[in-house]
N, C-alpha and C positions, 0 to 999 in steps of 0.2 A: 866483468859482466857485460854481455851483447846490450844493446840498444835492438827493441823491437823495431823491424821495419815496414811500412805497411806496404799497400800493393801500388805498382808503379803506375800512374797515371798514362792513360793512355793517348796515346801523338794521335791527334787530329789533323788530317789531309783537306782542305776543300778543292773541290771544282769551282771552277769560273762561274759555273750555273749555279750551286747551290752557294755559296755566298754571295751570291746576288741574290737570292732566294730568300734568305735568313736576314740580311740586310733591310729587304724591302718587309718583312714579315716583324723585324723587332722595330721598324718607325712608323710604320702604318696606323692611324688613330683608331682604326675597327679592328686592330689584331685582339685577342684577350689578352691582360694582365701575364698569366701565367704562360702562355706559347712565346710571349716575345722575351719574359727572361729568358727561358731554355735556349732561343735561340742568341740571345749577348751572351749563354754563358756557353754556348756552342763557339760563336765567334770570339771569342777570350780564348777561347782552350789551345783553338788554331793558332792565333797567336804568340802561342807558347807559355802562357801565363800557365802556372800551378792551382790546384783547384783552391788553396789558403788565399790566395790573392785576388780569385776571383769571387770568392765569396766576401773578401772584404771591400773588392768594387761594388758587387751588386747588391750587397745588401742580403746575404742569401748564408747558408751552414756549409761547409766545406763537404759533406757528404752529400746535400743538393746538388751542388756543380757536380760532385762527380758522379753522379746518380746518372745526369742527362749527359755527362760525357763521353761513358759508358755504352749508354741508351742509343747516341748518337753515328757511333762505332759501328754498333752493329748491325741498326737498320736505318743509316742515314734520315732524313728527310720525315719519313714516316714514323721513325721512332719521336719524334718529338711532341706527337700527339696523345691524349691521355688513353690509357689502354682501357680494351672494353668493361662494364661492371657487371656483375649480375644483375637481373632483372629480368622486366616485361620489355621485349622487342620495340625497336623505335618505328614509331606511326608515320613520321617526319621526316621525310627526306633530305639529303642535302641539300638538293636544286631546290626545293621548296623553302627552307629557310634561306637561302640564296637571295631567292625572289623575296620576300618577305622585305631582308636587307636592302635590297637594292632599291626598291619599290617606294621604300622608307628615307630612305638616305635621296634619293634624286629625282623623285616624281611626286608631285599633290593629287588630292583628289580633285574632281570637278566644282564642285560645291563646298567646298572649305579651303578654309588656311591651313589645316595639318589634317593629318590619317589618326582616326582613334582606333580601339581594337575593333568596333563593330565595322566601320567603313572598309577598312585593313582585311576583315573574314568575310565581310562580304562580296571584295575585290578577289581574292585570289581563292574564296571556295573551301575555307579552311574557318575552324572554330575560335572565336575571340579568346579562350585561353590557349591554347597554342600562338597565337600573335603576343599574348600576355607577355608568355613564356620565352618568346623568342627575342622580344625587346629588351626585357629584363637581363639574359644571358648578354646581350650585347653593349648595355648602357643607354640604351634609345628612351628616347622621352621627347616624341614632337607634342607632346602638350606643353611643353616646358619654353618657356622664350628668355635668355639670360640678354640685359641689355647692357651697353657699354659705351665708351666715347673716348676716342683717342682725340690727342693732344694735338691741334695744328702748329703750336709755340716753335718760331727755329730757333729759339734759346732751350726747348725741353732740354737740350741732355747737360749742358752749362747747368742750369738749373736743378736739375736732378740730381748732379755730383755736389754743387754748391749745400744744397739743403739735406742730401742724405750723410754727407761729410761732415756737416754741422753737427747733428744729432749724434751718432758715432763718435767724432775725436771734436769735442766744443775746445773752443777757444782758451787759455787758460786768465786768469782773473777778469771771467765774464760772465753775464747771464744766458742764455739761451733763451729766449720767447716767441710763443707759438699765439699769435694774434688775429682774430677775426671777430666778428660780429651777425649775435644770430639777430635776425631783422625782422619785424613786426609778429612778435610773442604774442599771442590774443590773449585777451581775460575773457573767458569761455565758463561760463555757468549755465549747465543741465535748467530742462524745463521743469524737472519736478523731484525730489531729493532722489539722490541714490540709493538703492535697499542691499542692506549689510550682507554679507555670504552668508549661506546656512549648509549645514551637513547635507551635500548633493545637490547645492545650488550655487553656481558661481556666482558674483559680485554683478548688480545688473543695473545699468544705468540708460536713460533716454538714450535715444538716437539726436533728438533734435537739443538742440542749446540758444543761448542768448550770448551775443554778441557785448563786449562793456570796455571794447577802446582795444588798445593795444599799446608796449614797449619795445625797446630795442636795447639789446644785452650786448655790451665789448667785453673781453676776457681776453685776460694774456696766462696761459697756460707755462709756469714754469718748469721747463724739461726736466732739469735736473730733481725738483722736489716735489714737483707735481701739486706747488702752490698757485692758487688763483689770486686773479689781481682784474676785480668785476668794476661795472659800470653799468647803471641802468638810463636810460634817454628815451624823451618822447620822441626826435627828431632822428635821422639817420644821415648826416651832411659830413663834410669835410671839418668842419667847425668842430664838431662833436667827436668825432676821431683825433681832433688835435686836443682837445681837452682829456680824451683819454691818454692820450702820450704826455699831456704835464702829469697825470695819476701816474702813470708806470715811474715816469723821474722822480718824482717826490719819493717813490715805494722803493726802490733799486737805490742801496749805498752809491756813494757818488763816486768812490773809486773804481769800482765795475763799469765795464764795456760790457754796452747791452746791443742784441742781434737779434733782431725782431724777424721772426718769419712770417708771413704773410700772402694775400693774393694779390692778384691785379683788379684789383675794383675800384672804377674811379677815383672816389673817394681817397682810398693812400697814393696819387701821384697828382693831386691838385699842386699849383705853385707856391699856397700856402703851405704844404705839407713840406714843399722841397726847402723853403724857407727855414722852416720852424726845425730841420734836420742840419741844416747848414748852423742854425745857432748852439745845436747840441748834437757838437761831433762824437760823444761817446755813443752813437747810436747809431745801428749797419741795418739797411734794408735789407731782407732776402727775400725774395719773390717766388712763389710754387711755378709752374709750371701752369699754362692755359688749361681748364678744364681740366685740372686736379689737387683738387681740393684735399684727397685721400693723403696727403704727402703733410699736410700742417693737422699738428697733432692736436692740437684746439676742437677742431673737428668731432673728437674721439670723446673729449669732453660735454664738448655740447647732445650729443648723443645720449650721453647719461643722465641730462638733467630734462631731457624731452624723457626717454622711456620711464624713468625711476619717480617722477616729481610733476612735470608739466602736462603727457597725456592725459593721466586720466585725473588729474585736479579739476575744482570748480572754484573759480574768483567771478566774483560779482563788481569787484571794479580796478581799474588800472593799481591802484595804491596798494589793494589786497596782494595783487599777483606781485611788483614790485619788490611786496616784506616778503613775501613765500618764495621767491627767486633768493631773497638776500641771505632770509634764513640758509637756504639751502646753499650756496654759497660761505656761508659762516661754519658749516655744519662741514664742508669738505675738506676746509682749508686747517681745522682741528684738526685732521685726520688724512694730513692730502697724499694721493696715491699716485705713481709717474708712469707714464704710457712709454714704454720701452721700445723704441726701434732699433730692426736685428734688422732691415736690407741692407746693402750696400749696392750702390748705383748700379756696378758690374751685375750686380743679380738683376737690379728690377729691369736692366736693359734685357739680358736672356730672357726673361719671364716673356717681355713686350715682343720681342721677337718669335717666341715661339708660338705665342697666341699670333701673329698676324699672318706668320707662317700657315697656319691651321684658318684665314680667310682667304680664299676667294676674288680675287682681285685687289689685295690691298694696296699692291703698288709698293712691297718690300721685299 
């Protein structure tokens, strides 16, 4: 019996000009989604790749590739664009969304910090849903401001391999712990009771509150089993960090080596601290990175017991909020859940990199 065989993919030739065309077209941050595959899977085909292989780089069905391969064949450069639809005539020129782009992307208005659609149509003579429309197509949102902060640390990438290697391949007969301290917890009680939700009325509570002291919570987040190992303090000193490290000892079998991760805050590299580490060598500092906190899985925790527990409670005095942290603390460690980390340093380095690539003078 034959073996059916399908149709033979067809040899893709570039020009000097159009793969430099398609290059600049598939890394461009304004290109769409959809033109810049066509073109990696243009630039794959040239280089001899089969369409099975380019659909398993790009993430795409082996009929895709050869769709635009095809496409590409026969009207080079121009085929890559989507062919016309039926319909109502376009109102919208190119140059006019052009301009819209450009307008957006590199100029401000006079009187603001960003273009909305009104200032947007009333600059270039064109009606606020067309600007809508145009943003949208492209991904634009100058109302939007995404903030961020890179790491000055010349230990980050030491640090980064140190601590995302941790997580990844731990140590073997060790703990892993993820340590920090959230720092002045208010006991925050509303001015006048809270009124219950009703069918089409959310939960509706003051704006204004009463202030009744404040705590400071240490937690060592077990990686592996995602058990907590709490401490509540009115003070927030060196002293009190070091009595939470006799809790971790006492709580950790004494055969385990324990690896504390951790930030740079004062407080853990006092002379006391280096003292009290020097008497119990079974314990390894690992330090995050300046200004990233996102890296100690504590973090992840602490979040949980602010959104789920702490905003929207009401304690009327330090002791109240104290039991309601410990309850909640007790209530987790019944049932304790482990925050999973998947980077590996090699990745969150490409990520760092390609974001700074995409600033503007960053000096990388």
């Amino acid at each position: 019996m034959s073996t059916r065989q399908g149709r033979p993919a067809v040899t893709i030739i570039l020009s000097e000009e159009e793969r430099e065309t398609l290059e600049r077209w598939a890394r461009r941050p304004t290109t769409a989604q959809a033109l810049a595959l066509r073109c990696r899977i243009v630039l794959a085909a040239a280089s001899g790749q089969t369409n099975i292989e380019i659909a398993a780089a790009l993430g795409c069905h082996p009929v895709t590739a050869g769709k635009w391969r095809r496409r590409f064949d026969r009207q080079r450069l121009d085929g890559l664009s989507d062919e016309p639809r039926p319909g109502a005539p376009r109102t919208i020129s190119d140059e006019q969304v052009e301009a819209v782009i450009v307008k957006t992307l590199e100029q401000l208005p006079r009187q603001a910090t960003h273009w909305s659609t009104r200032s947007m149509a009333a600059e270039l003579g064109m009606s606020q849903t067309s600007i809508s429309r145009i943003w949208r197509a492209f991904g634009l949102k100058p109302h939007l401001v995404e903030q961020f902060r890179l790491s000055p640390d010349p230990q980050f990438i030491d640090k980064v391999r140190d601590v995302a290697g941790l997580y990844l391949n731990p140590p073997e007969a060790a703990v892993v712990l993820c340590v920090d301290e959230q720092t002045q917890i208010q006991a925050l009680d509303r001015t006048a009771p809270t009124r219950p939700m009703l069918p089409g009325v959310p939960r509706r509570q003051t704006h204004g509150y009463v202030r009744h002291g404040a705590t400071n919570l240490y937690a060592a987040l077990d990686v592996a089993s995602g058990h907590v190992i709490a401490d509540l303090s009115p003070r927030h000193r060196a002293r009190e960090f070091q009595r939470f490290l006799d809790l971790i000892d006492q709580n950790v079998p004494d055969e385990l080596a324990v690896h504390v991760v951790l930030d740079n805050v004062s407080t853990h590299r006092t002379a006391a601290i280096q003292h009290w580490l020097q008497r119990h060598p079974r314990f390894s500092f690992h330090f995050t990175p300046t200004y990233s906190s996102w890296m100690n899985l504590v973090e992840r925790w602490f979040a949980e017991l602010t959104t789920k527990w702490l905003r929207r409670g009401a304690h009327r005095s330090v002791a109240d909020l104290t039991s309601a942290v410990e309850r909640w603390v007790a209530d987790w460690n019944e049932h304790p859940r482990p925050f999973v980390w998947h980077k590996t340093a090699d990745q969150i380095f490409d990520n760092l990199a390609g974001y700074l690539n995409r600033i503007p003078d960053s000096g990388h």
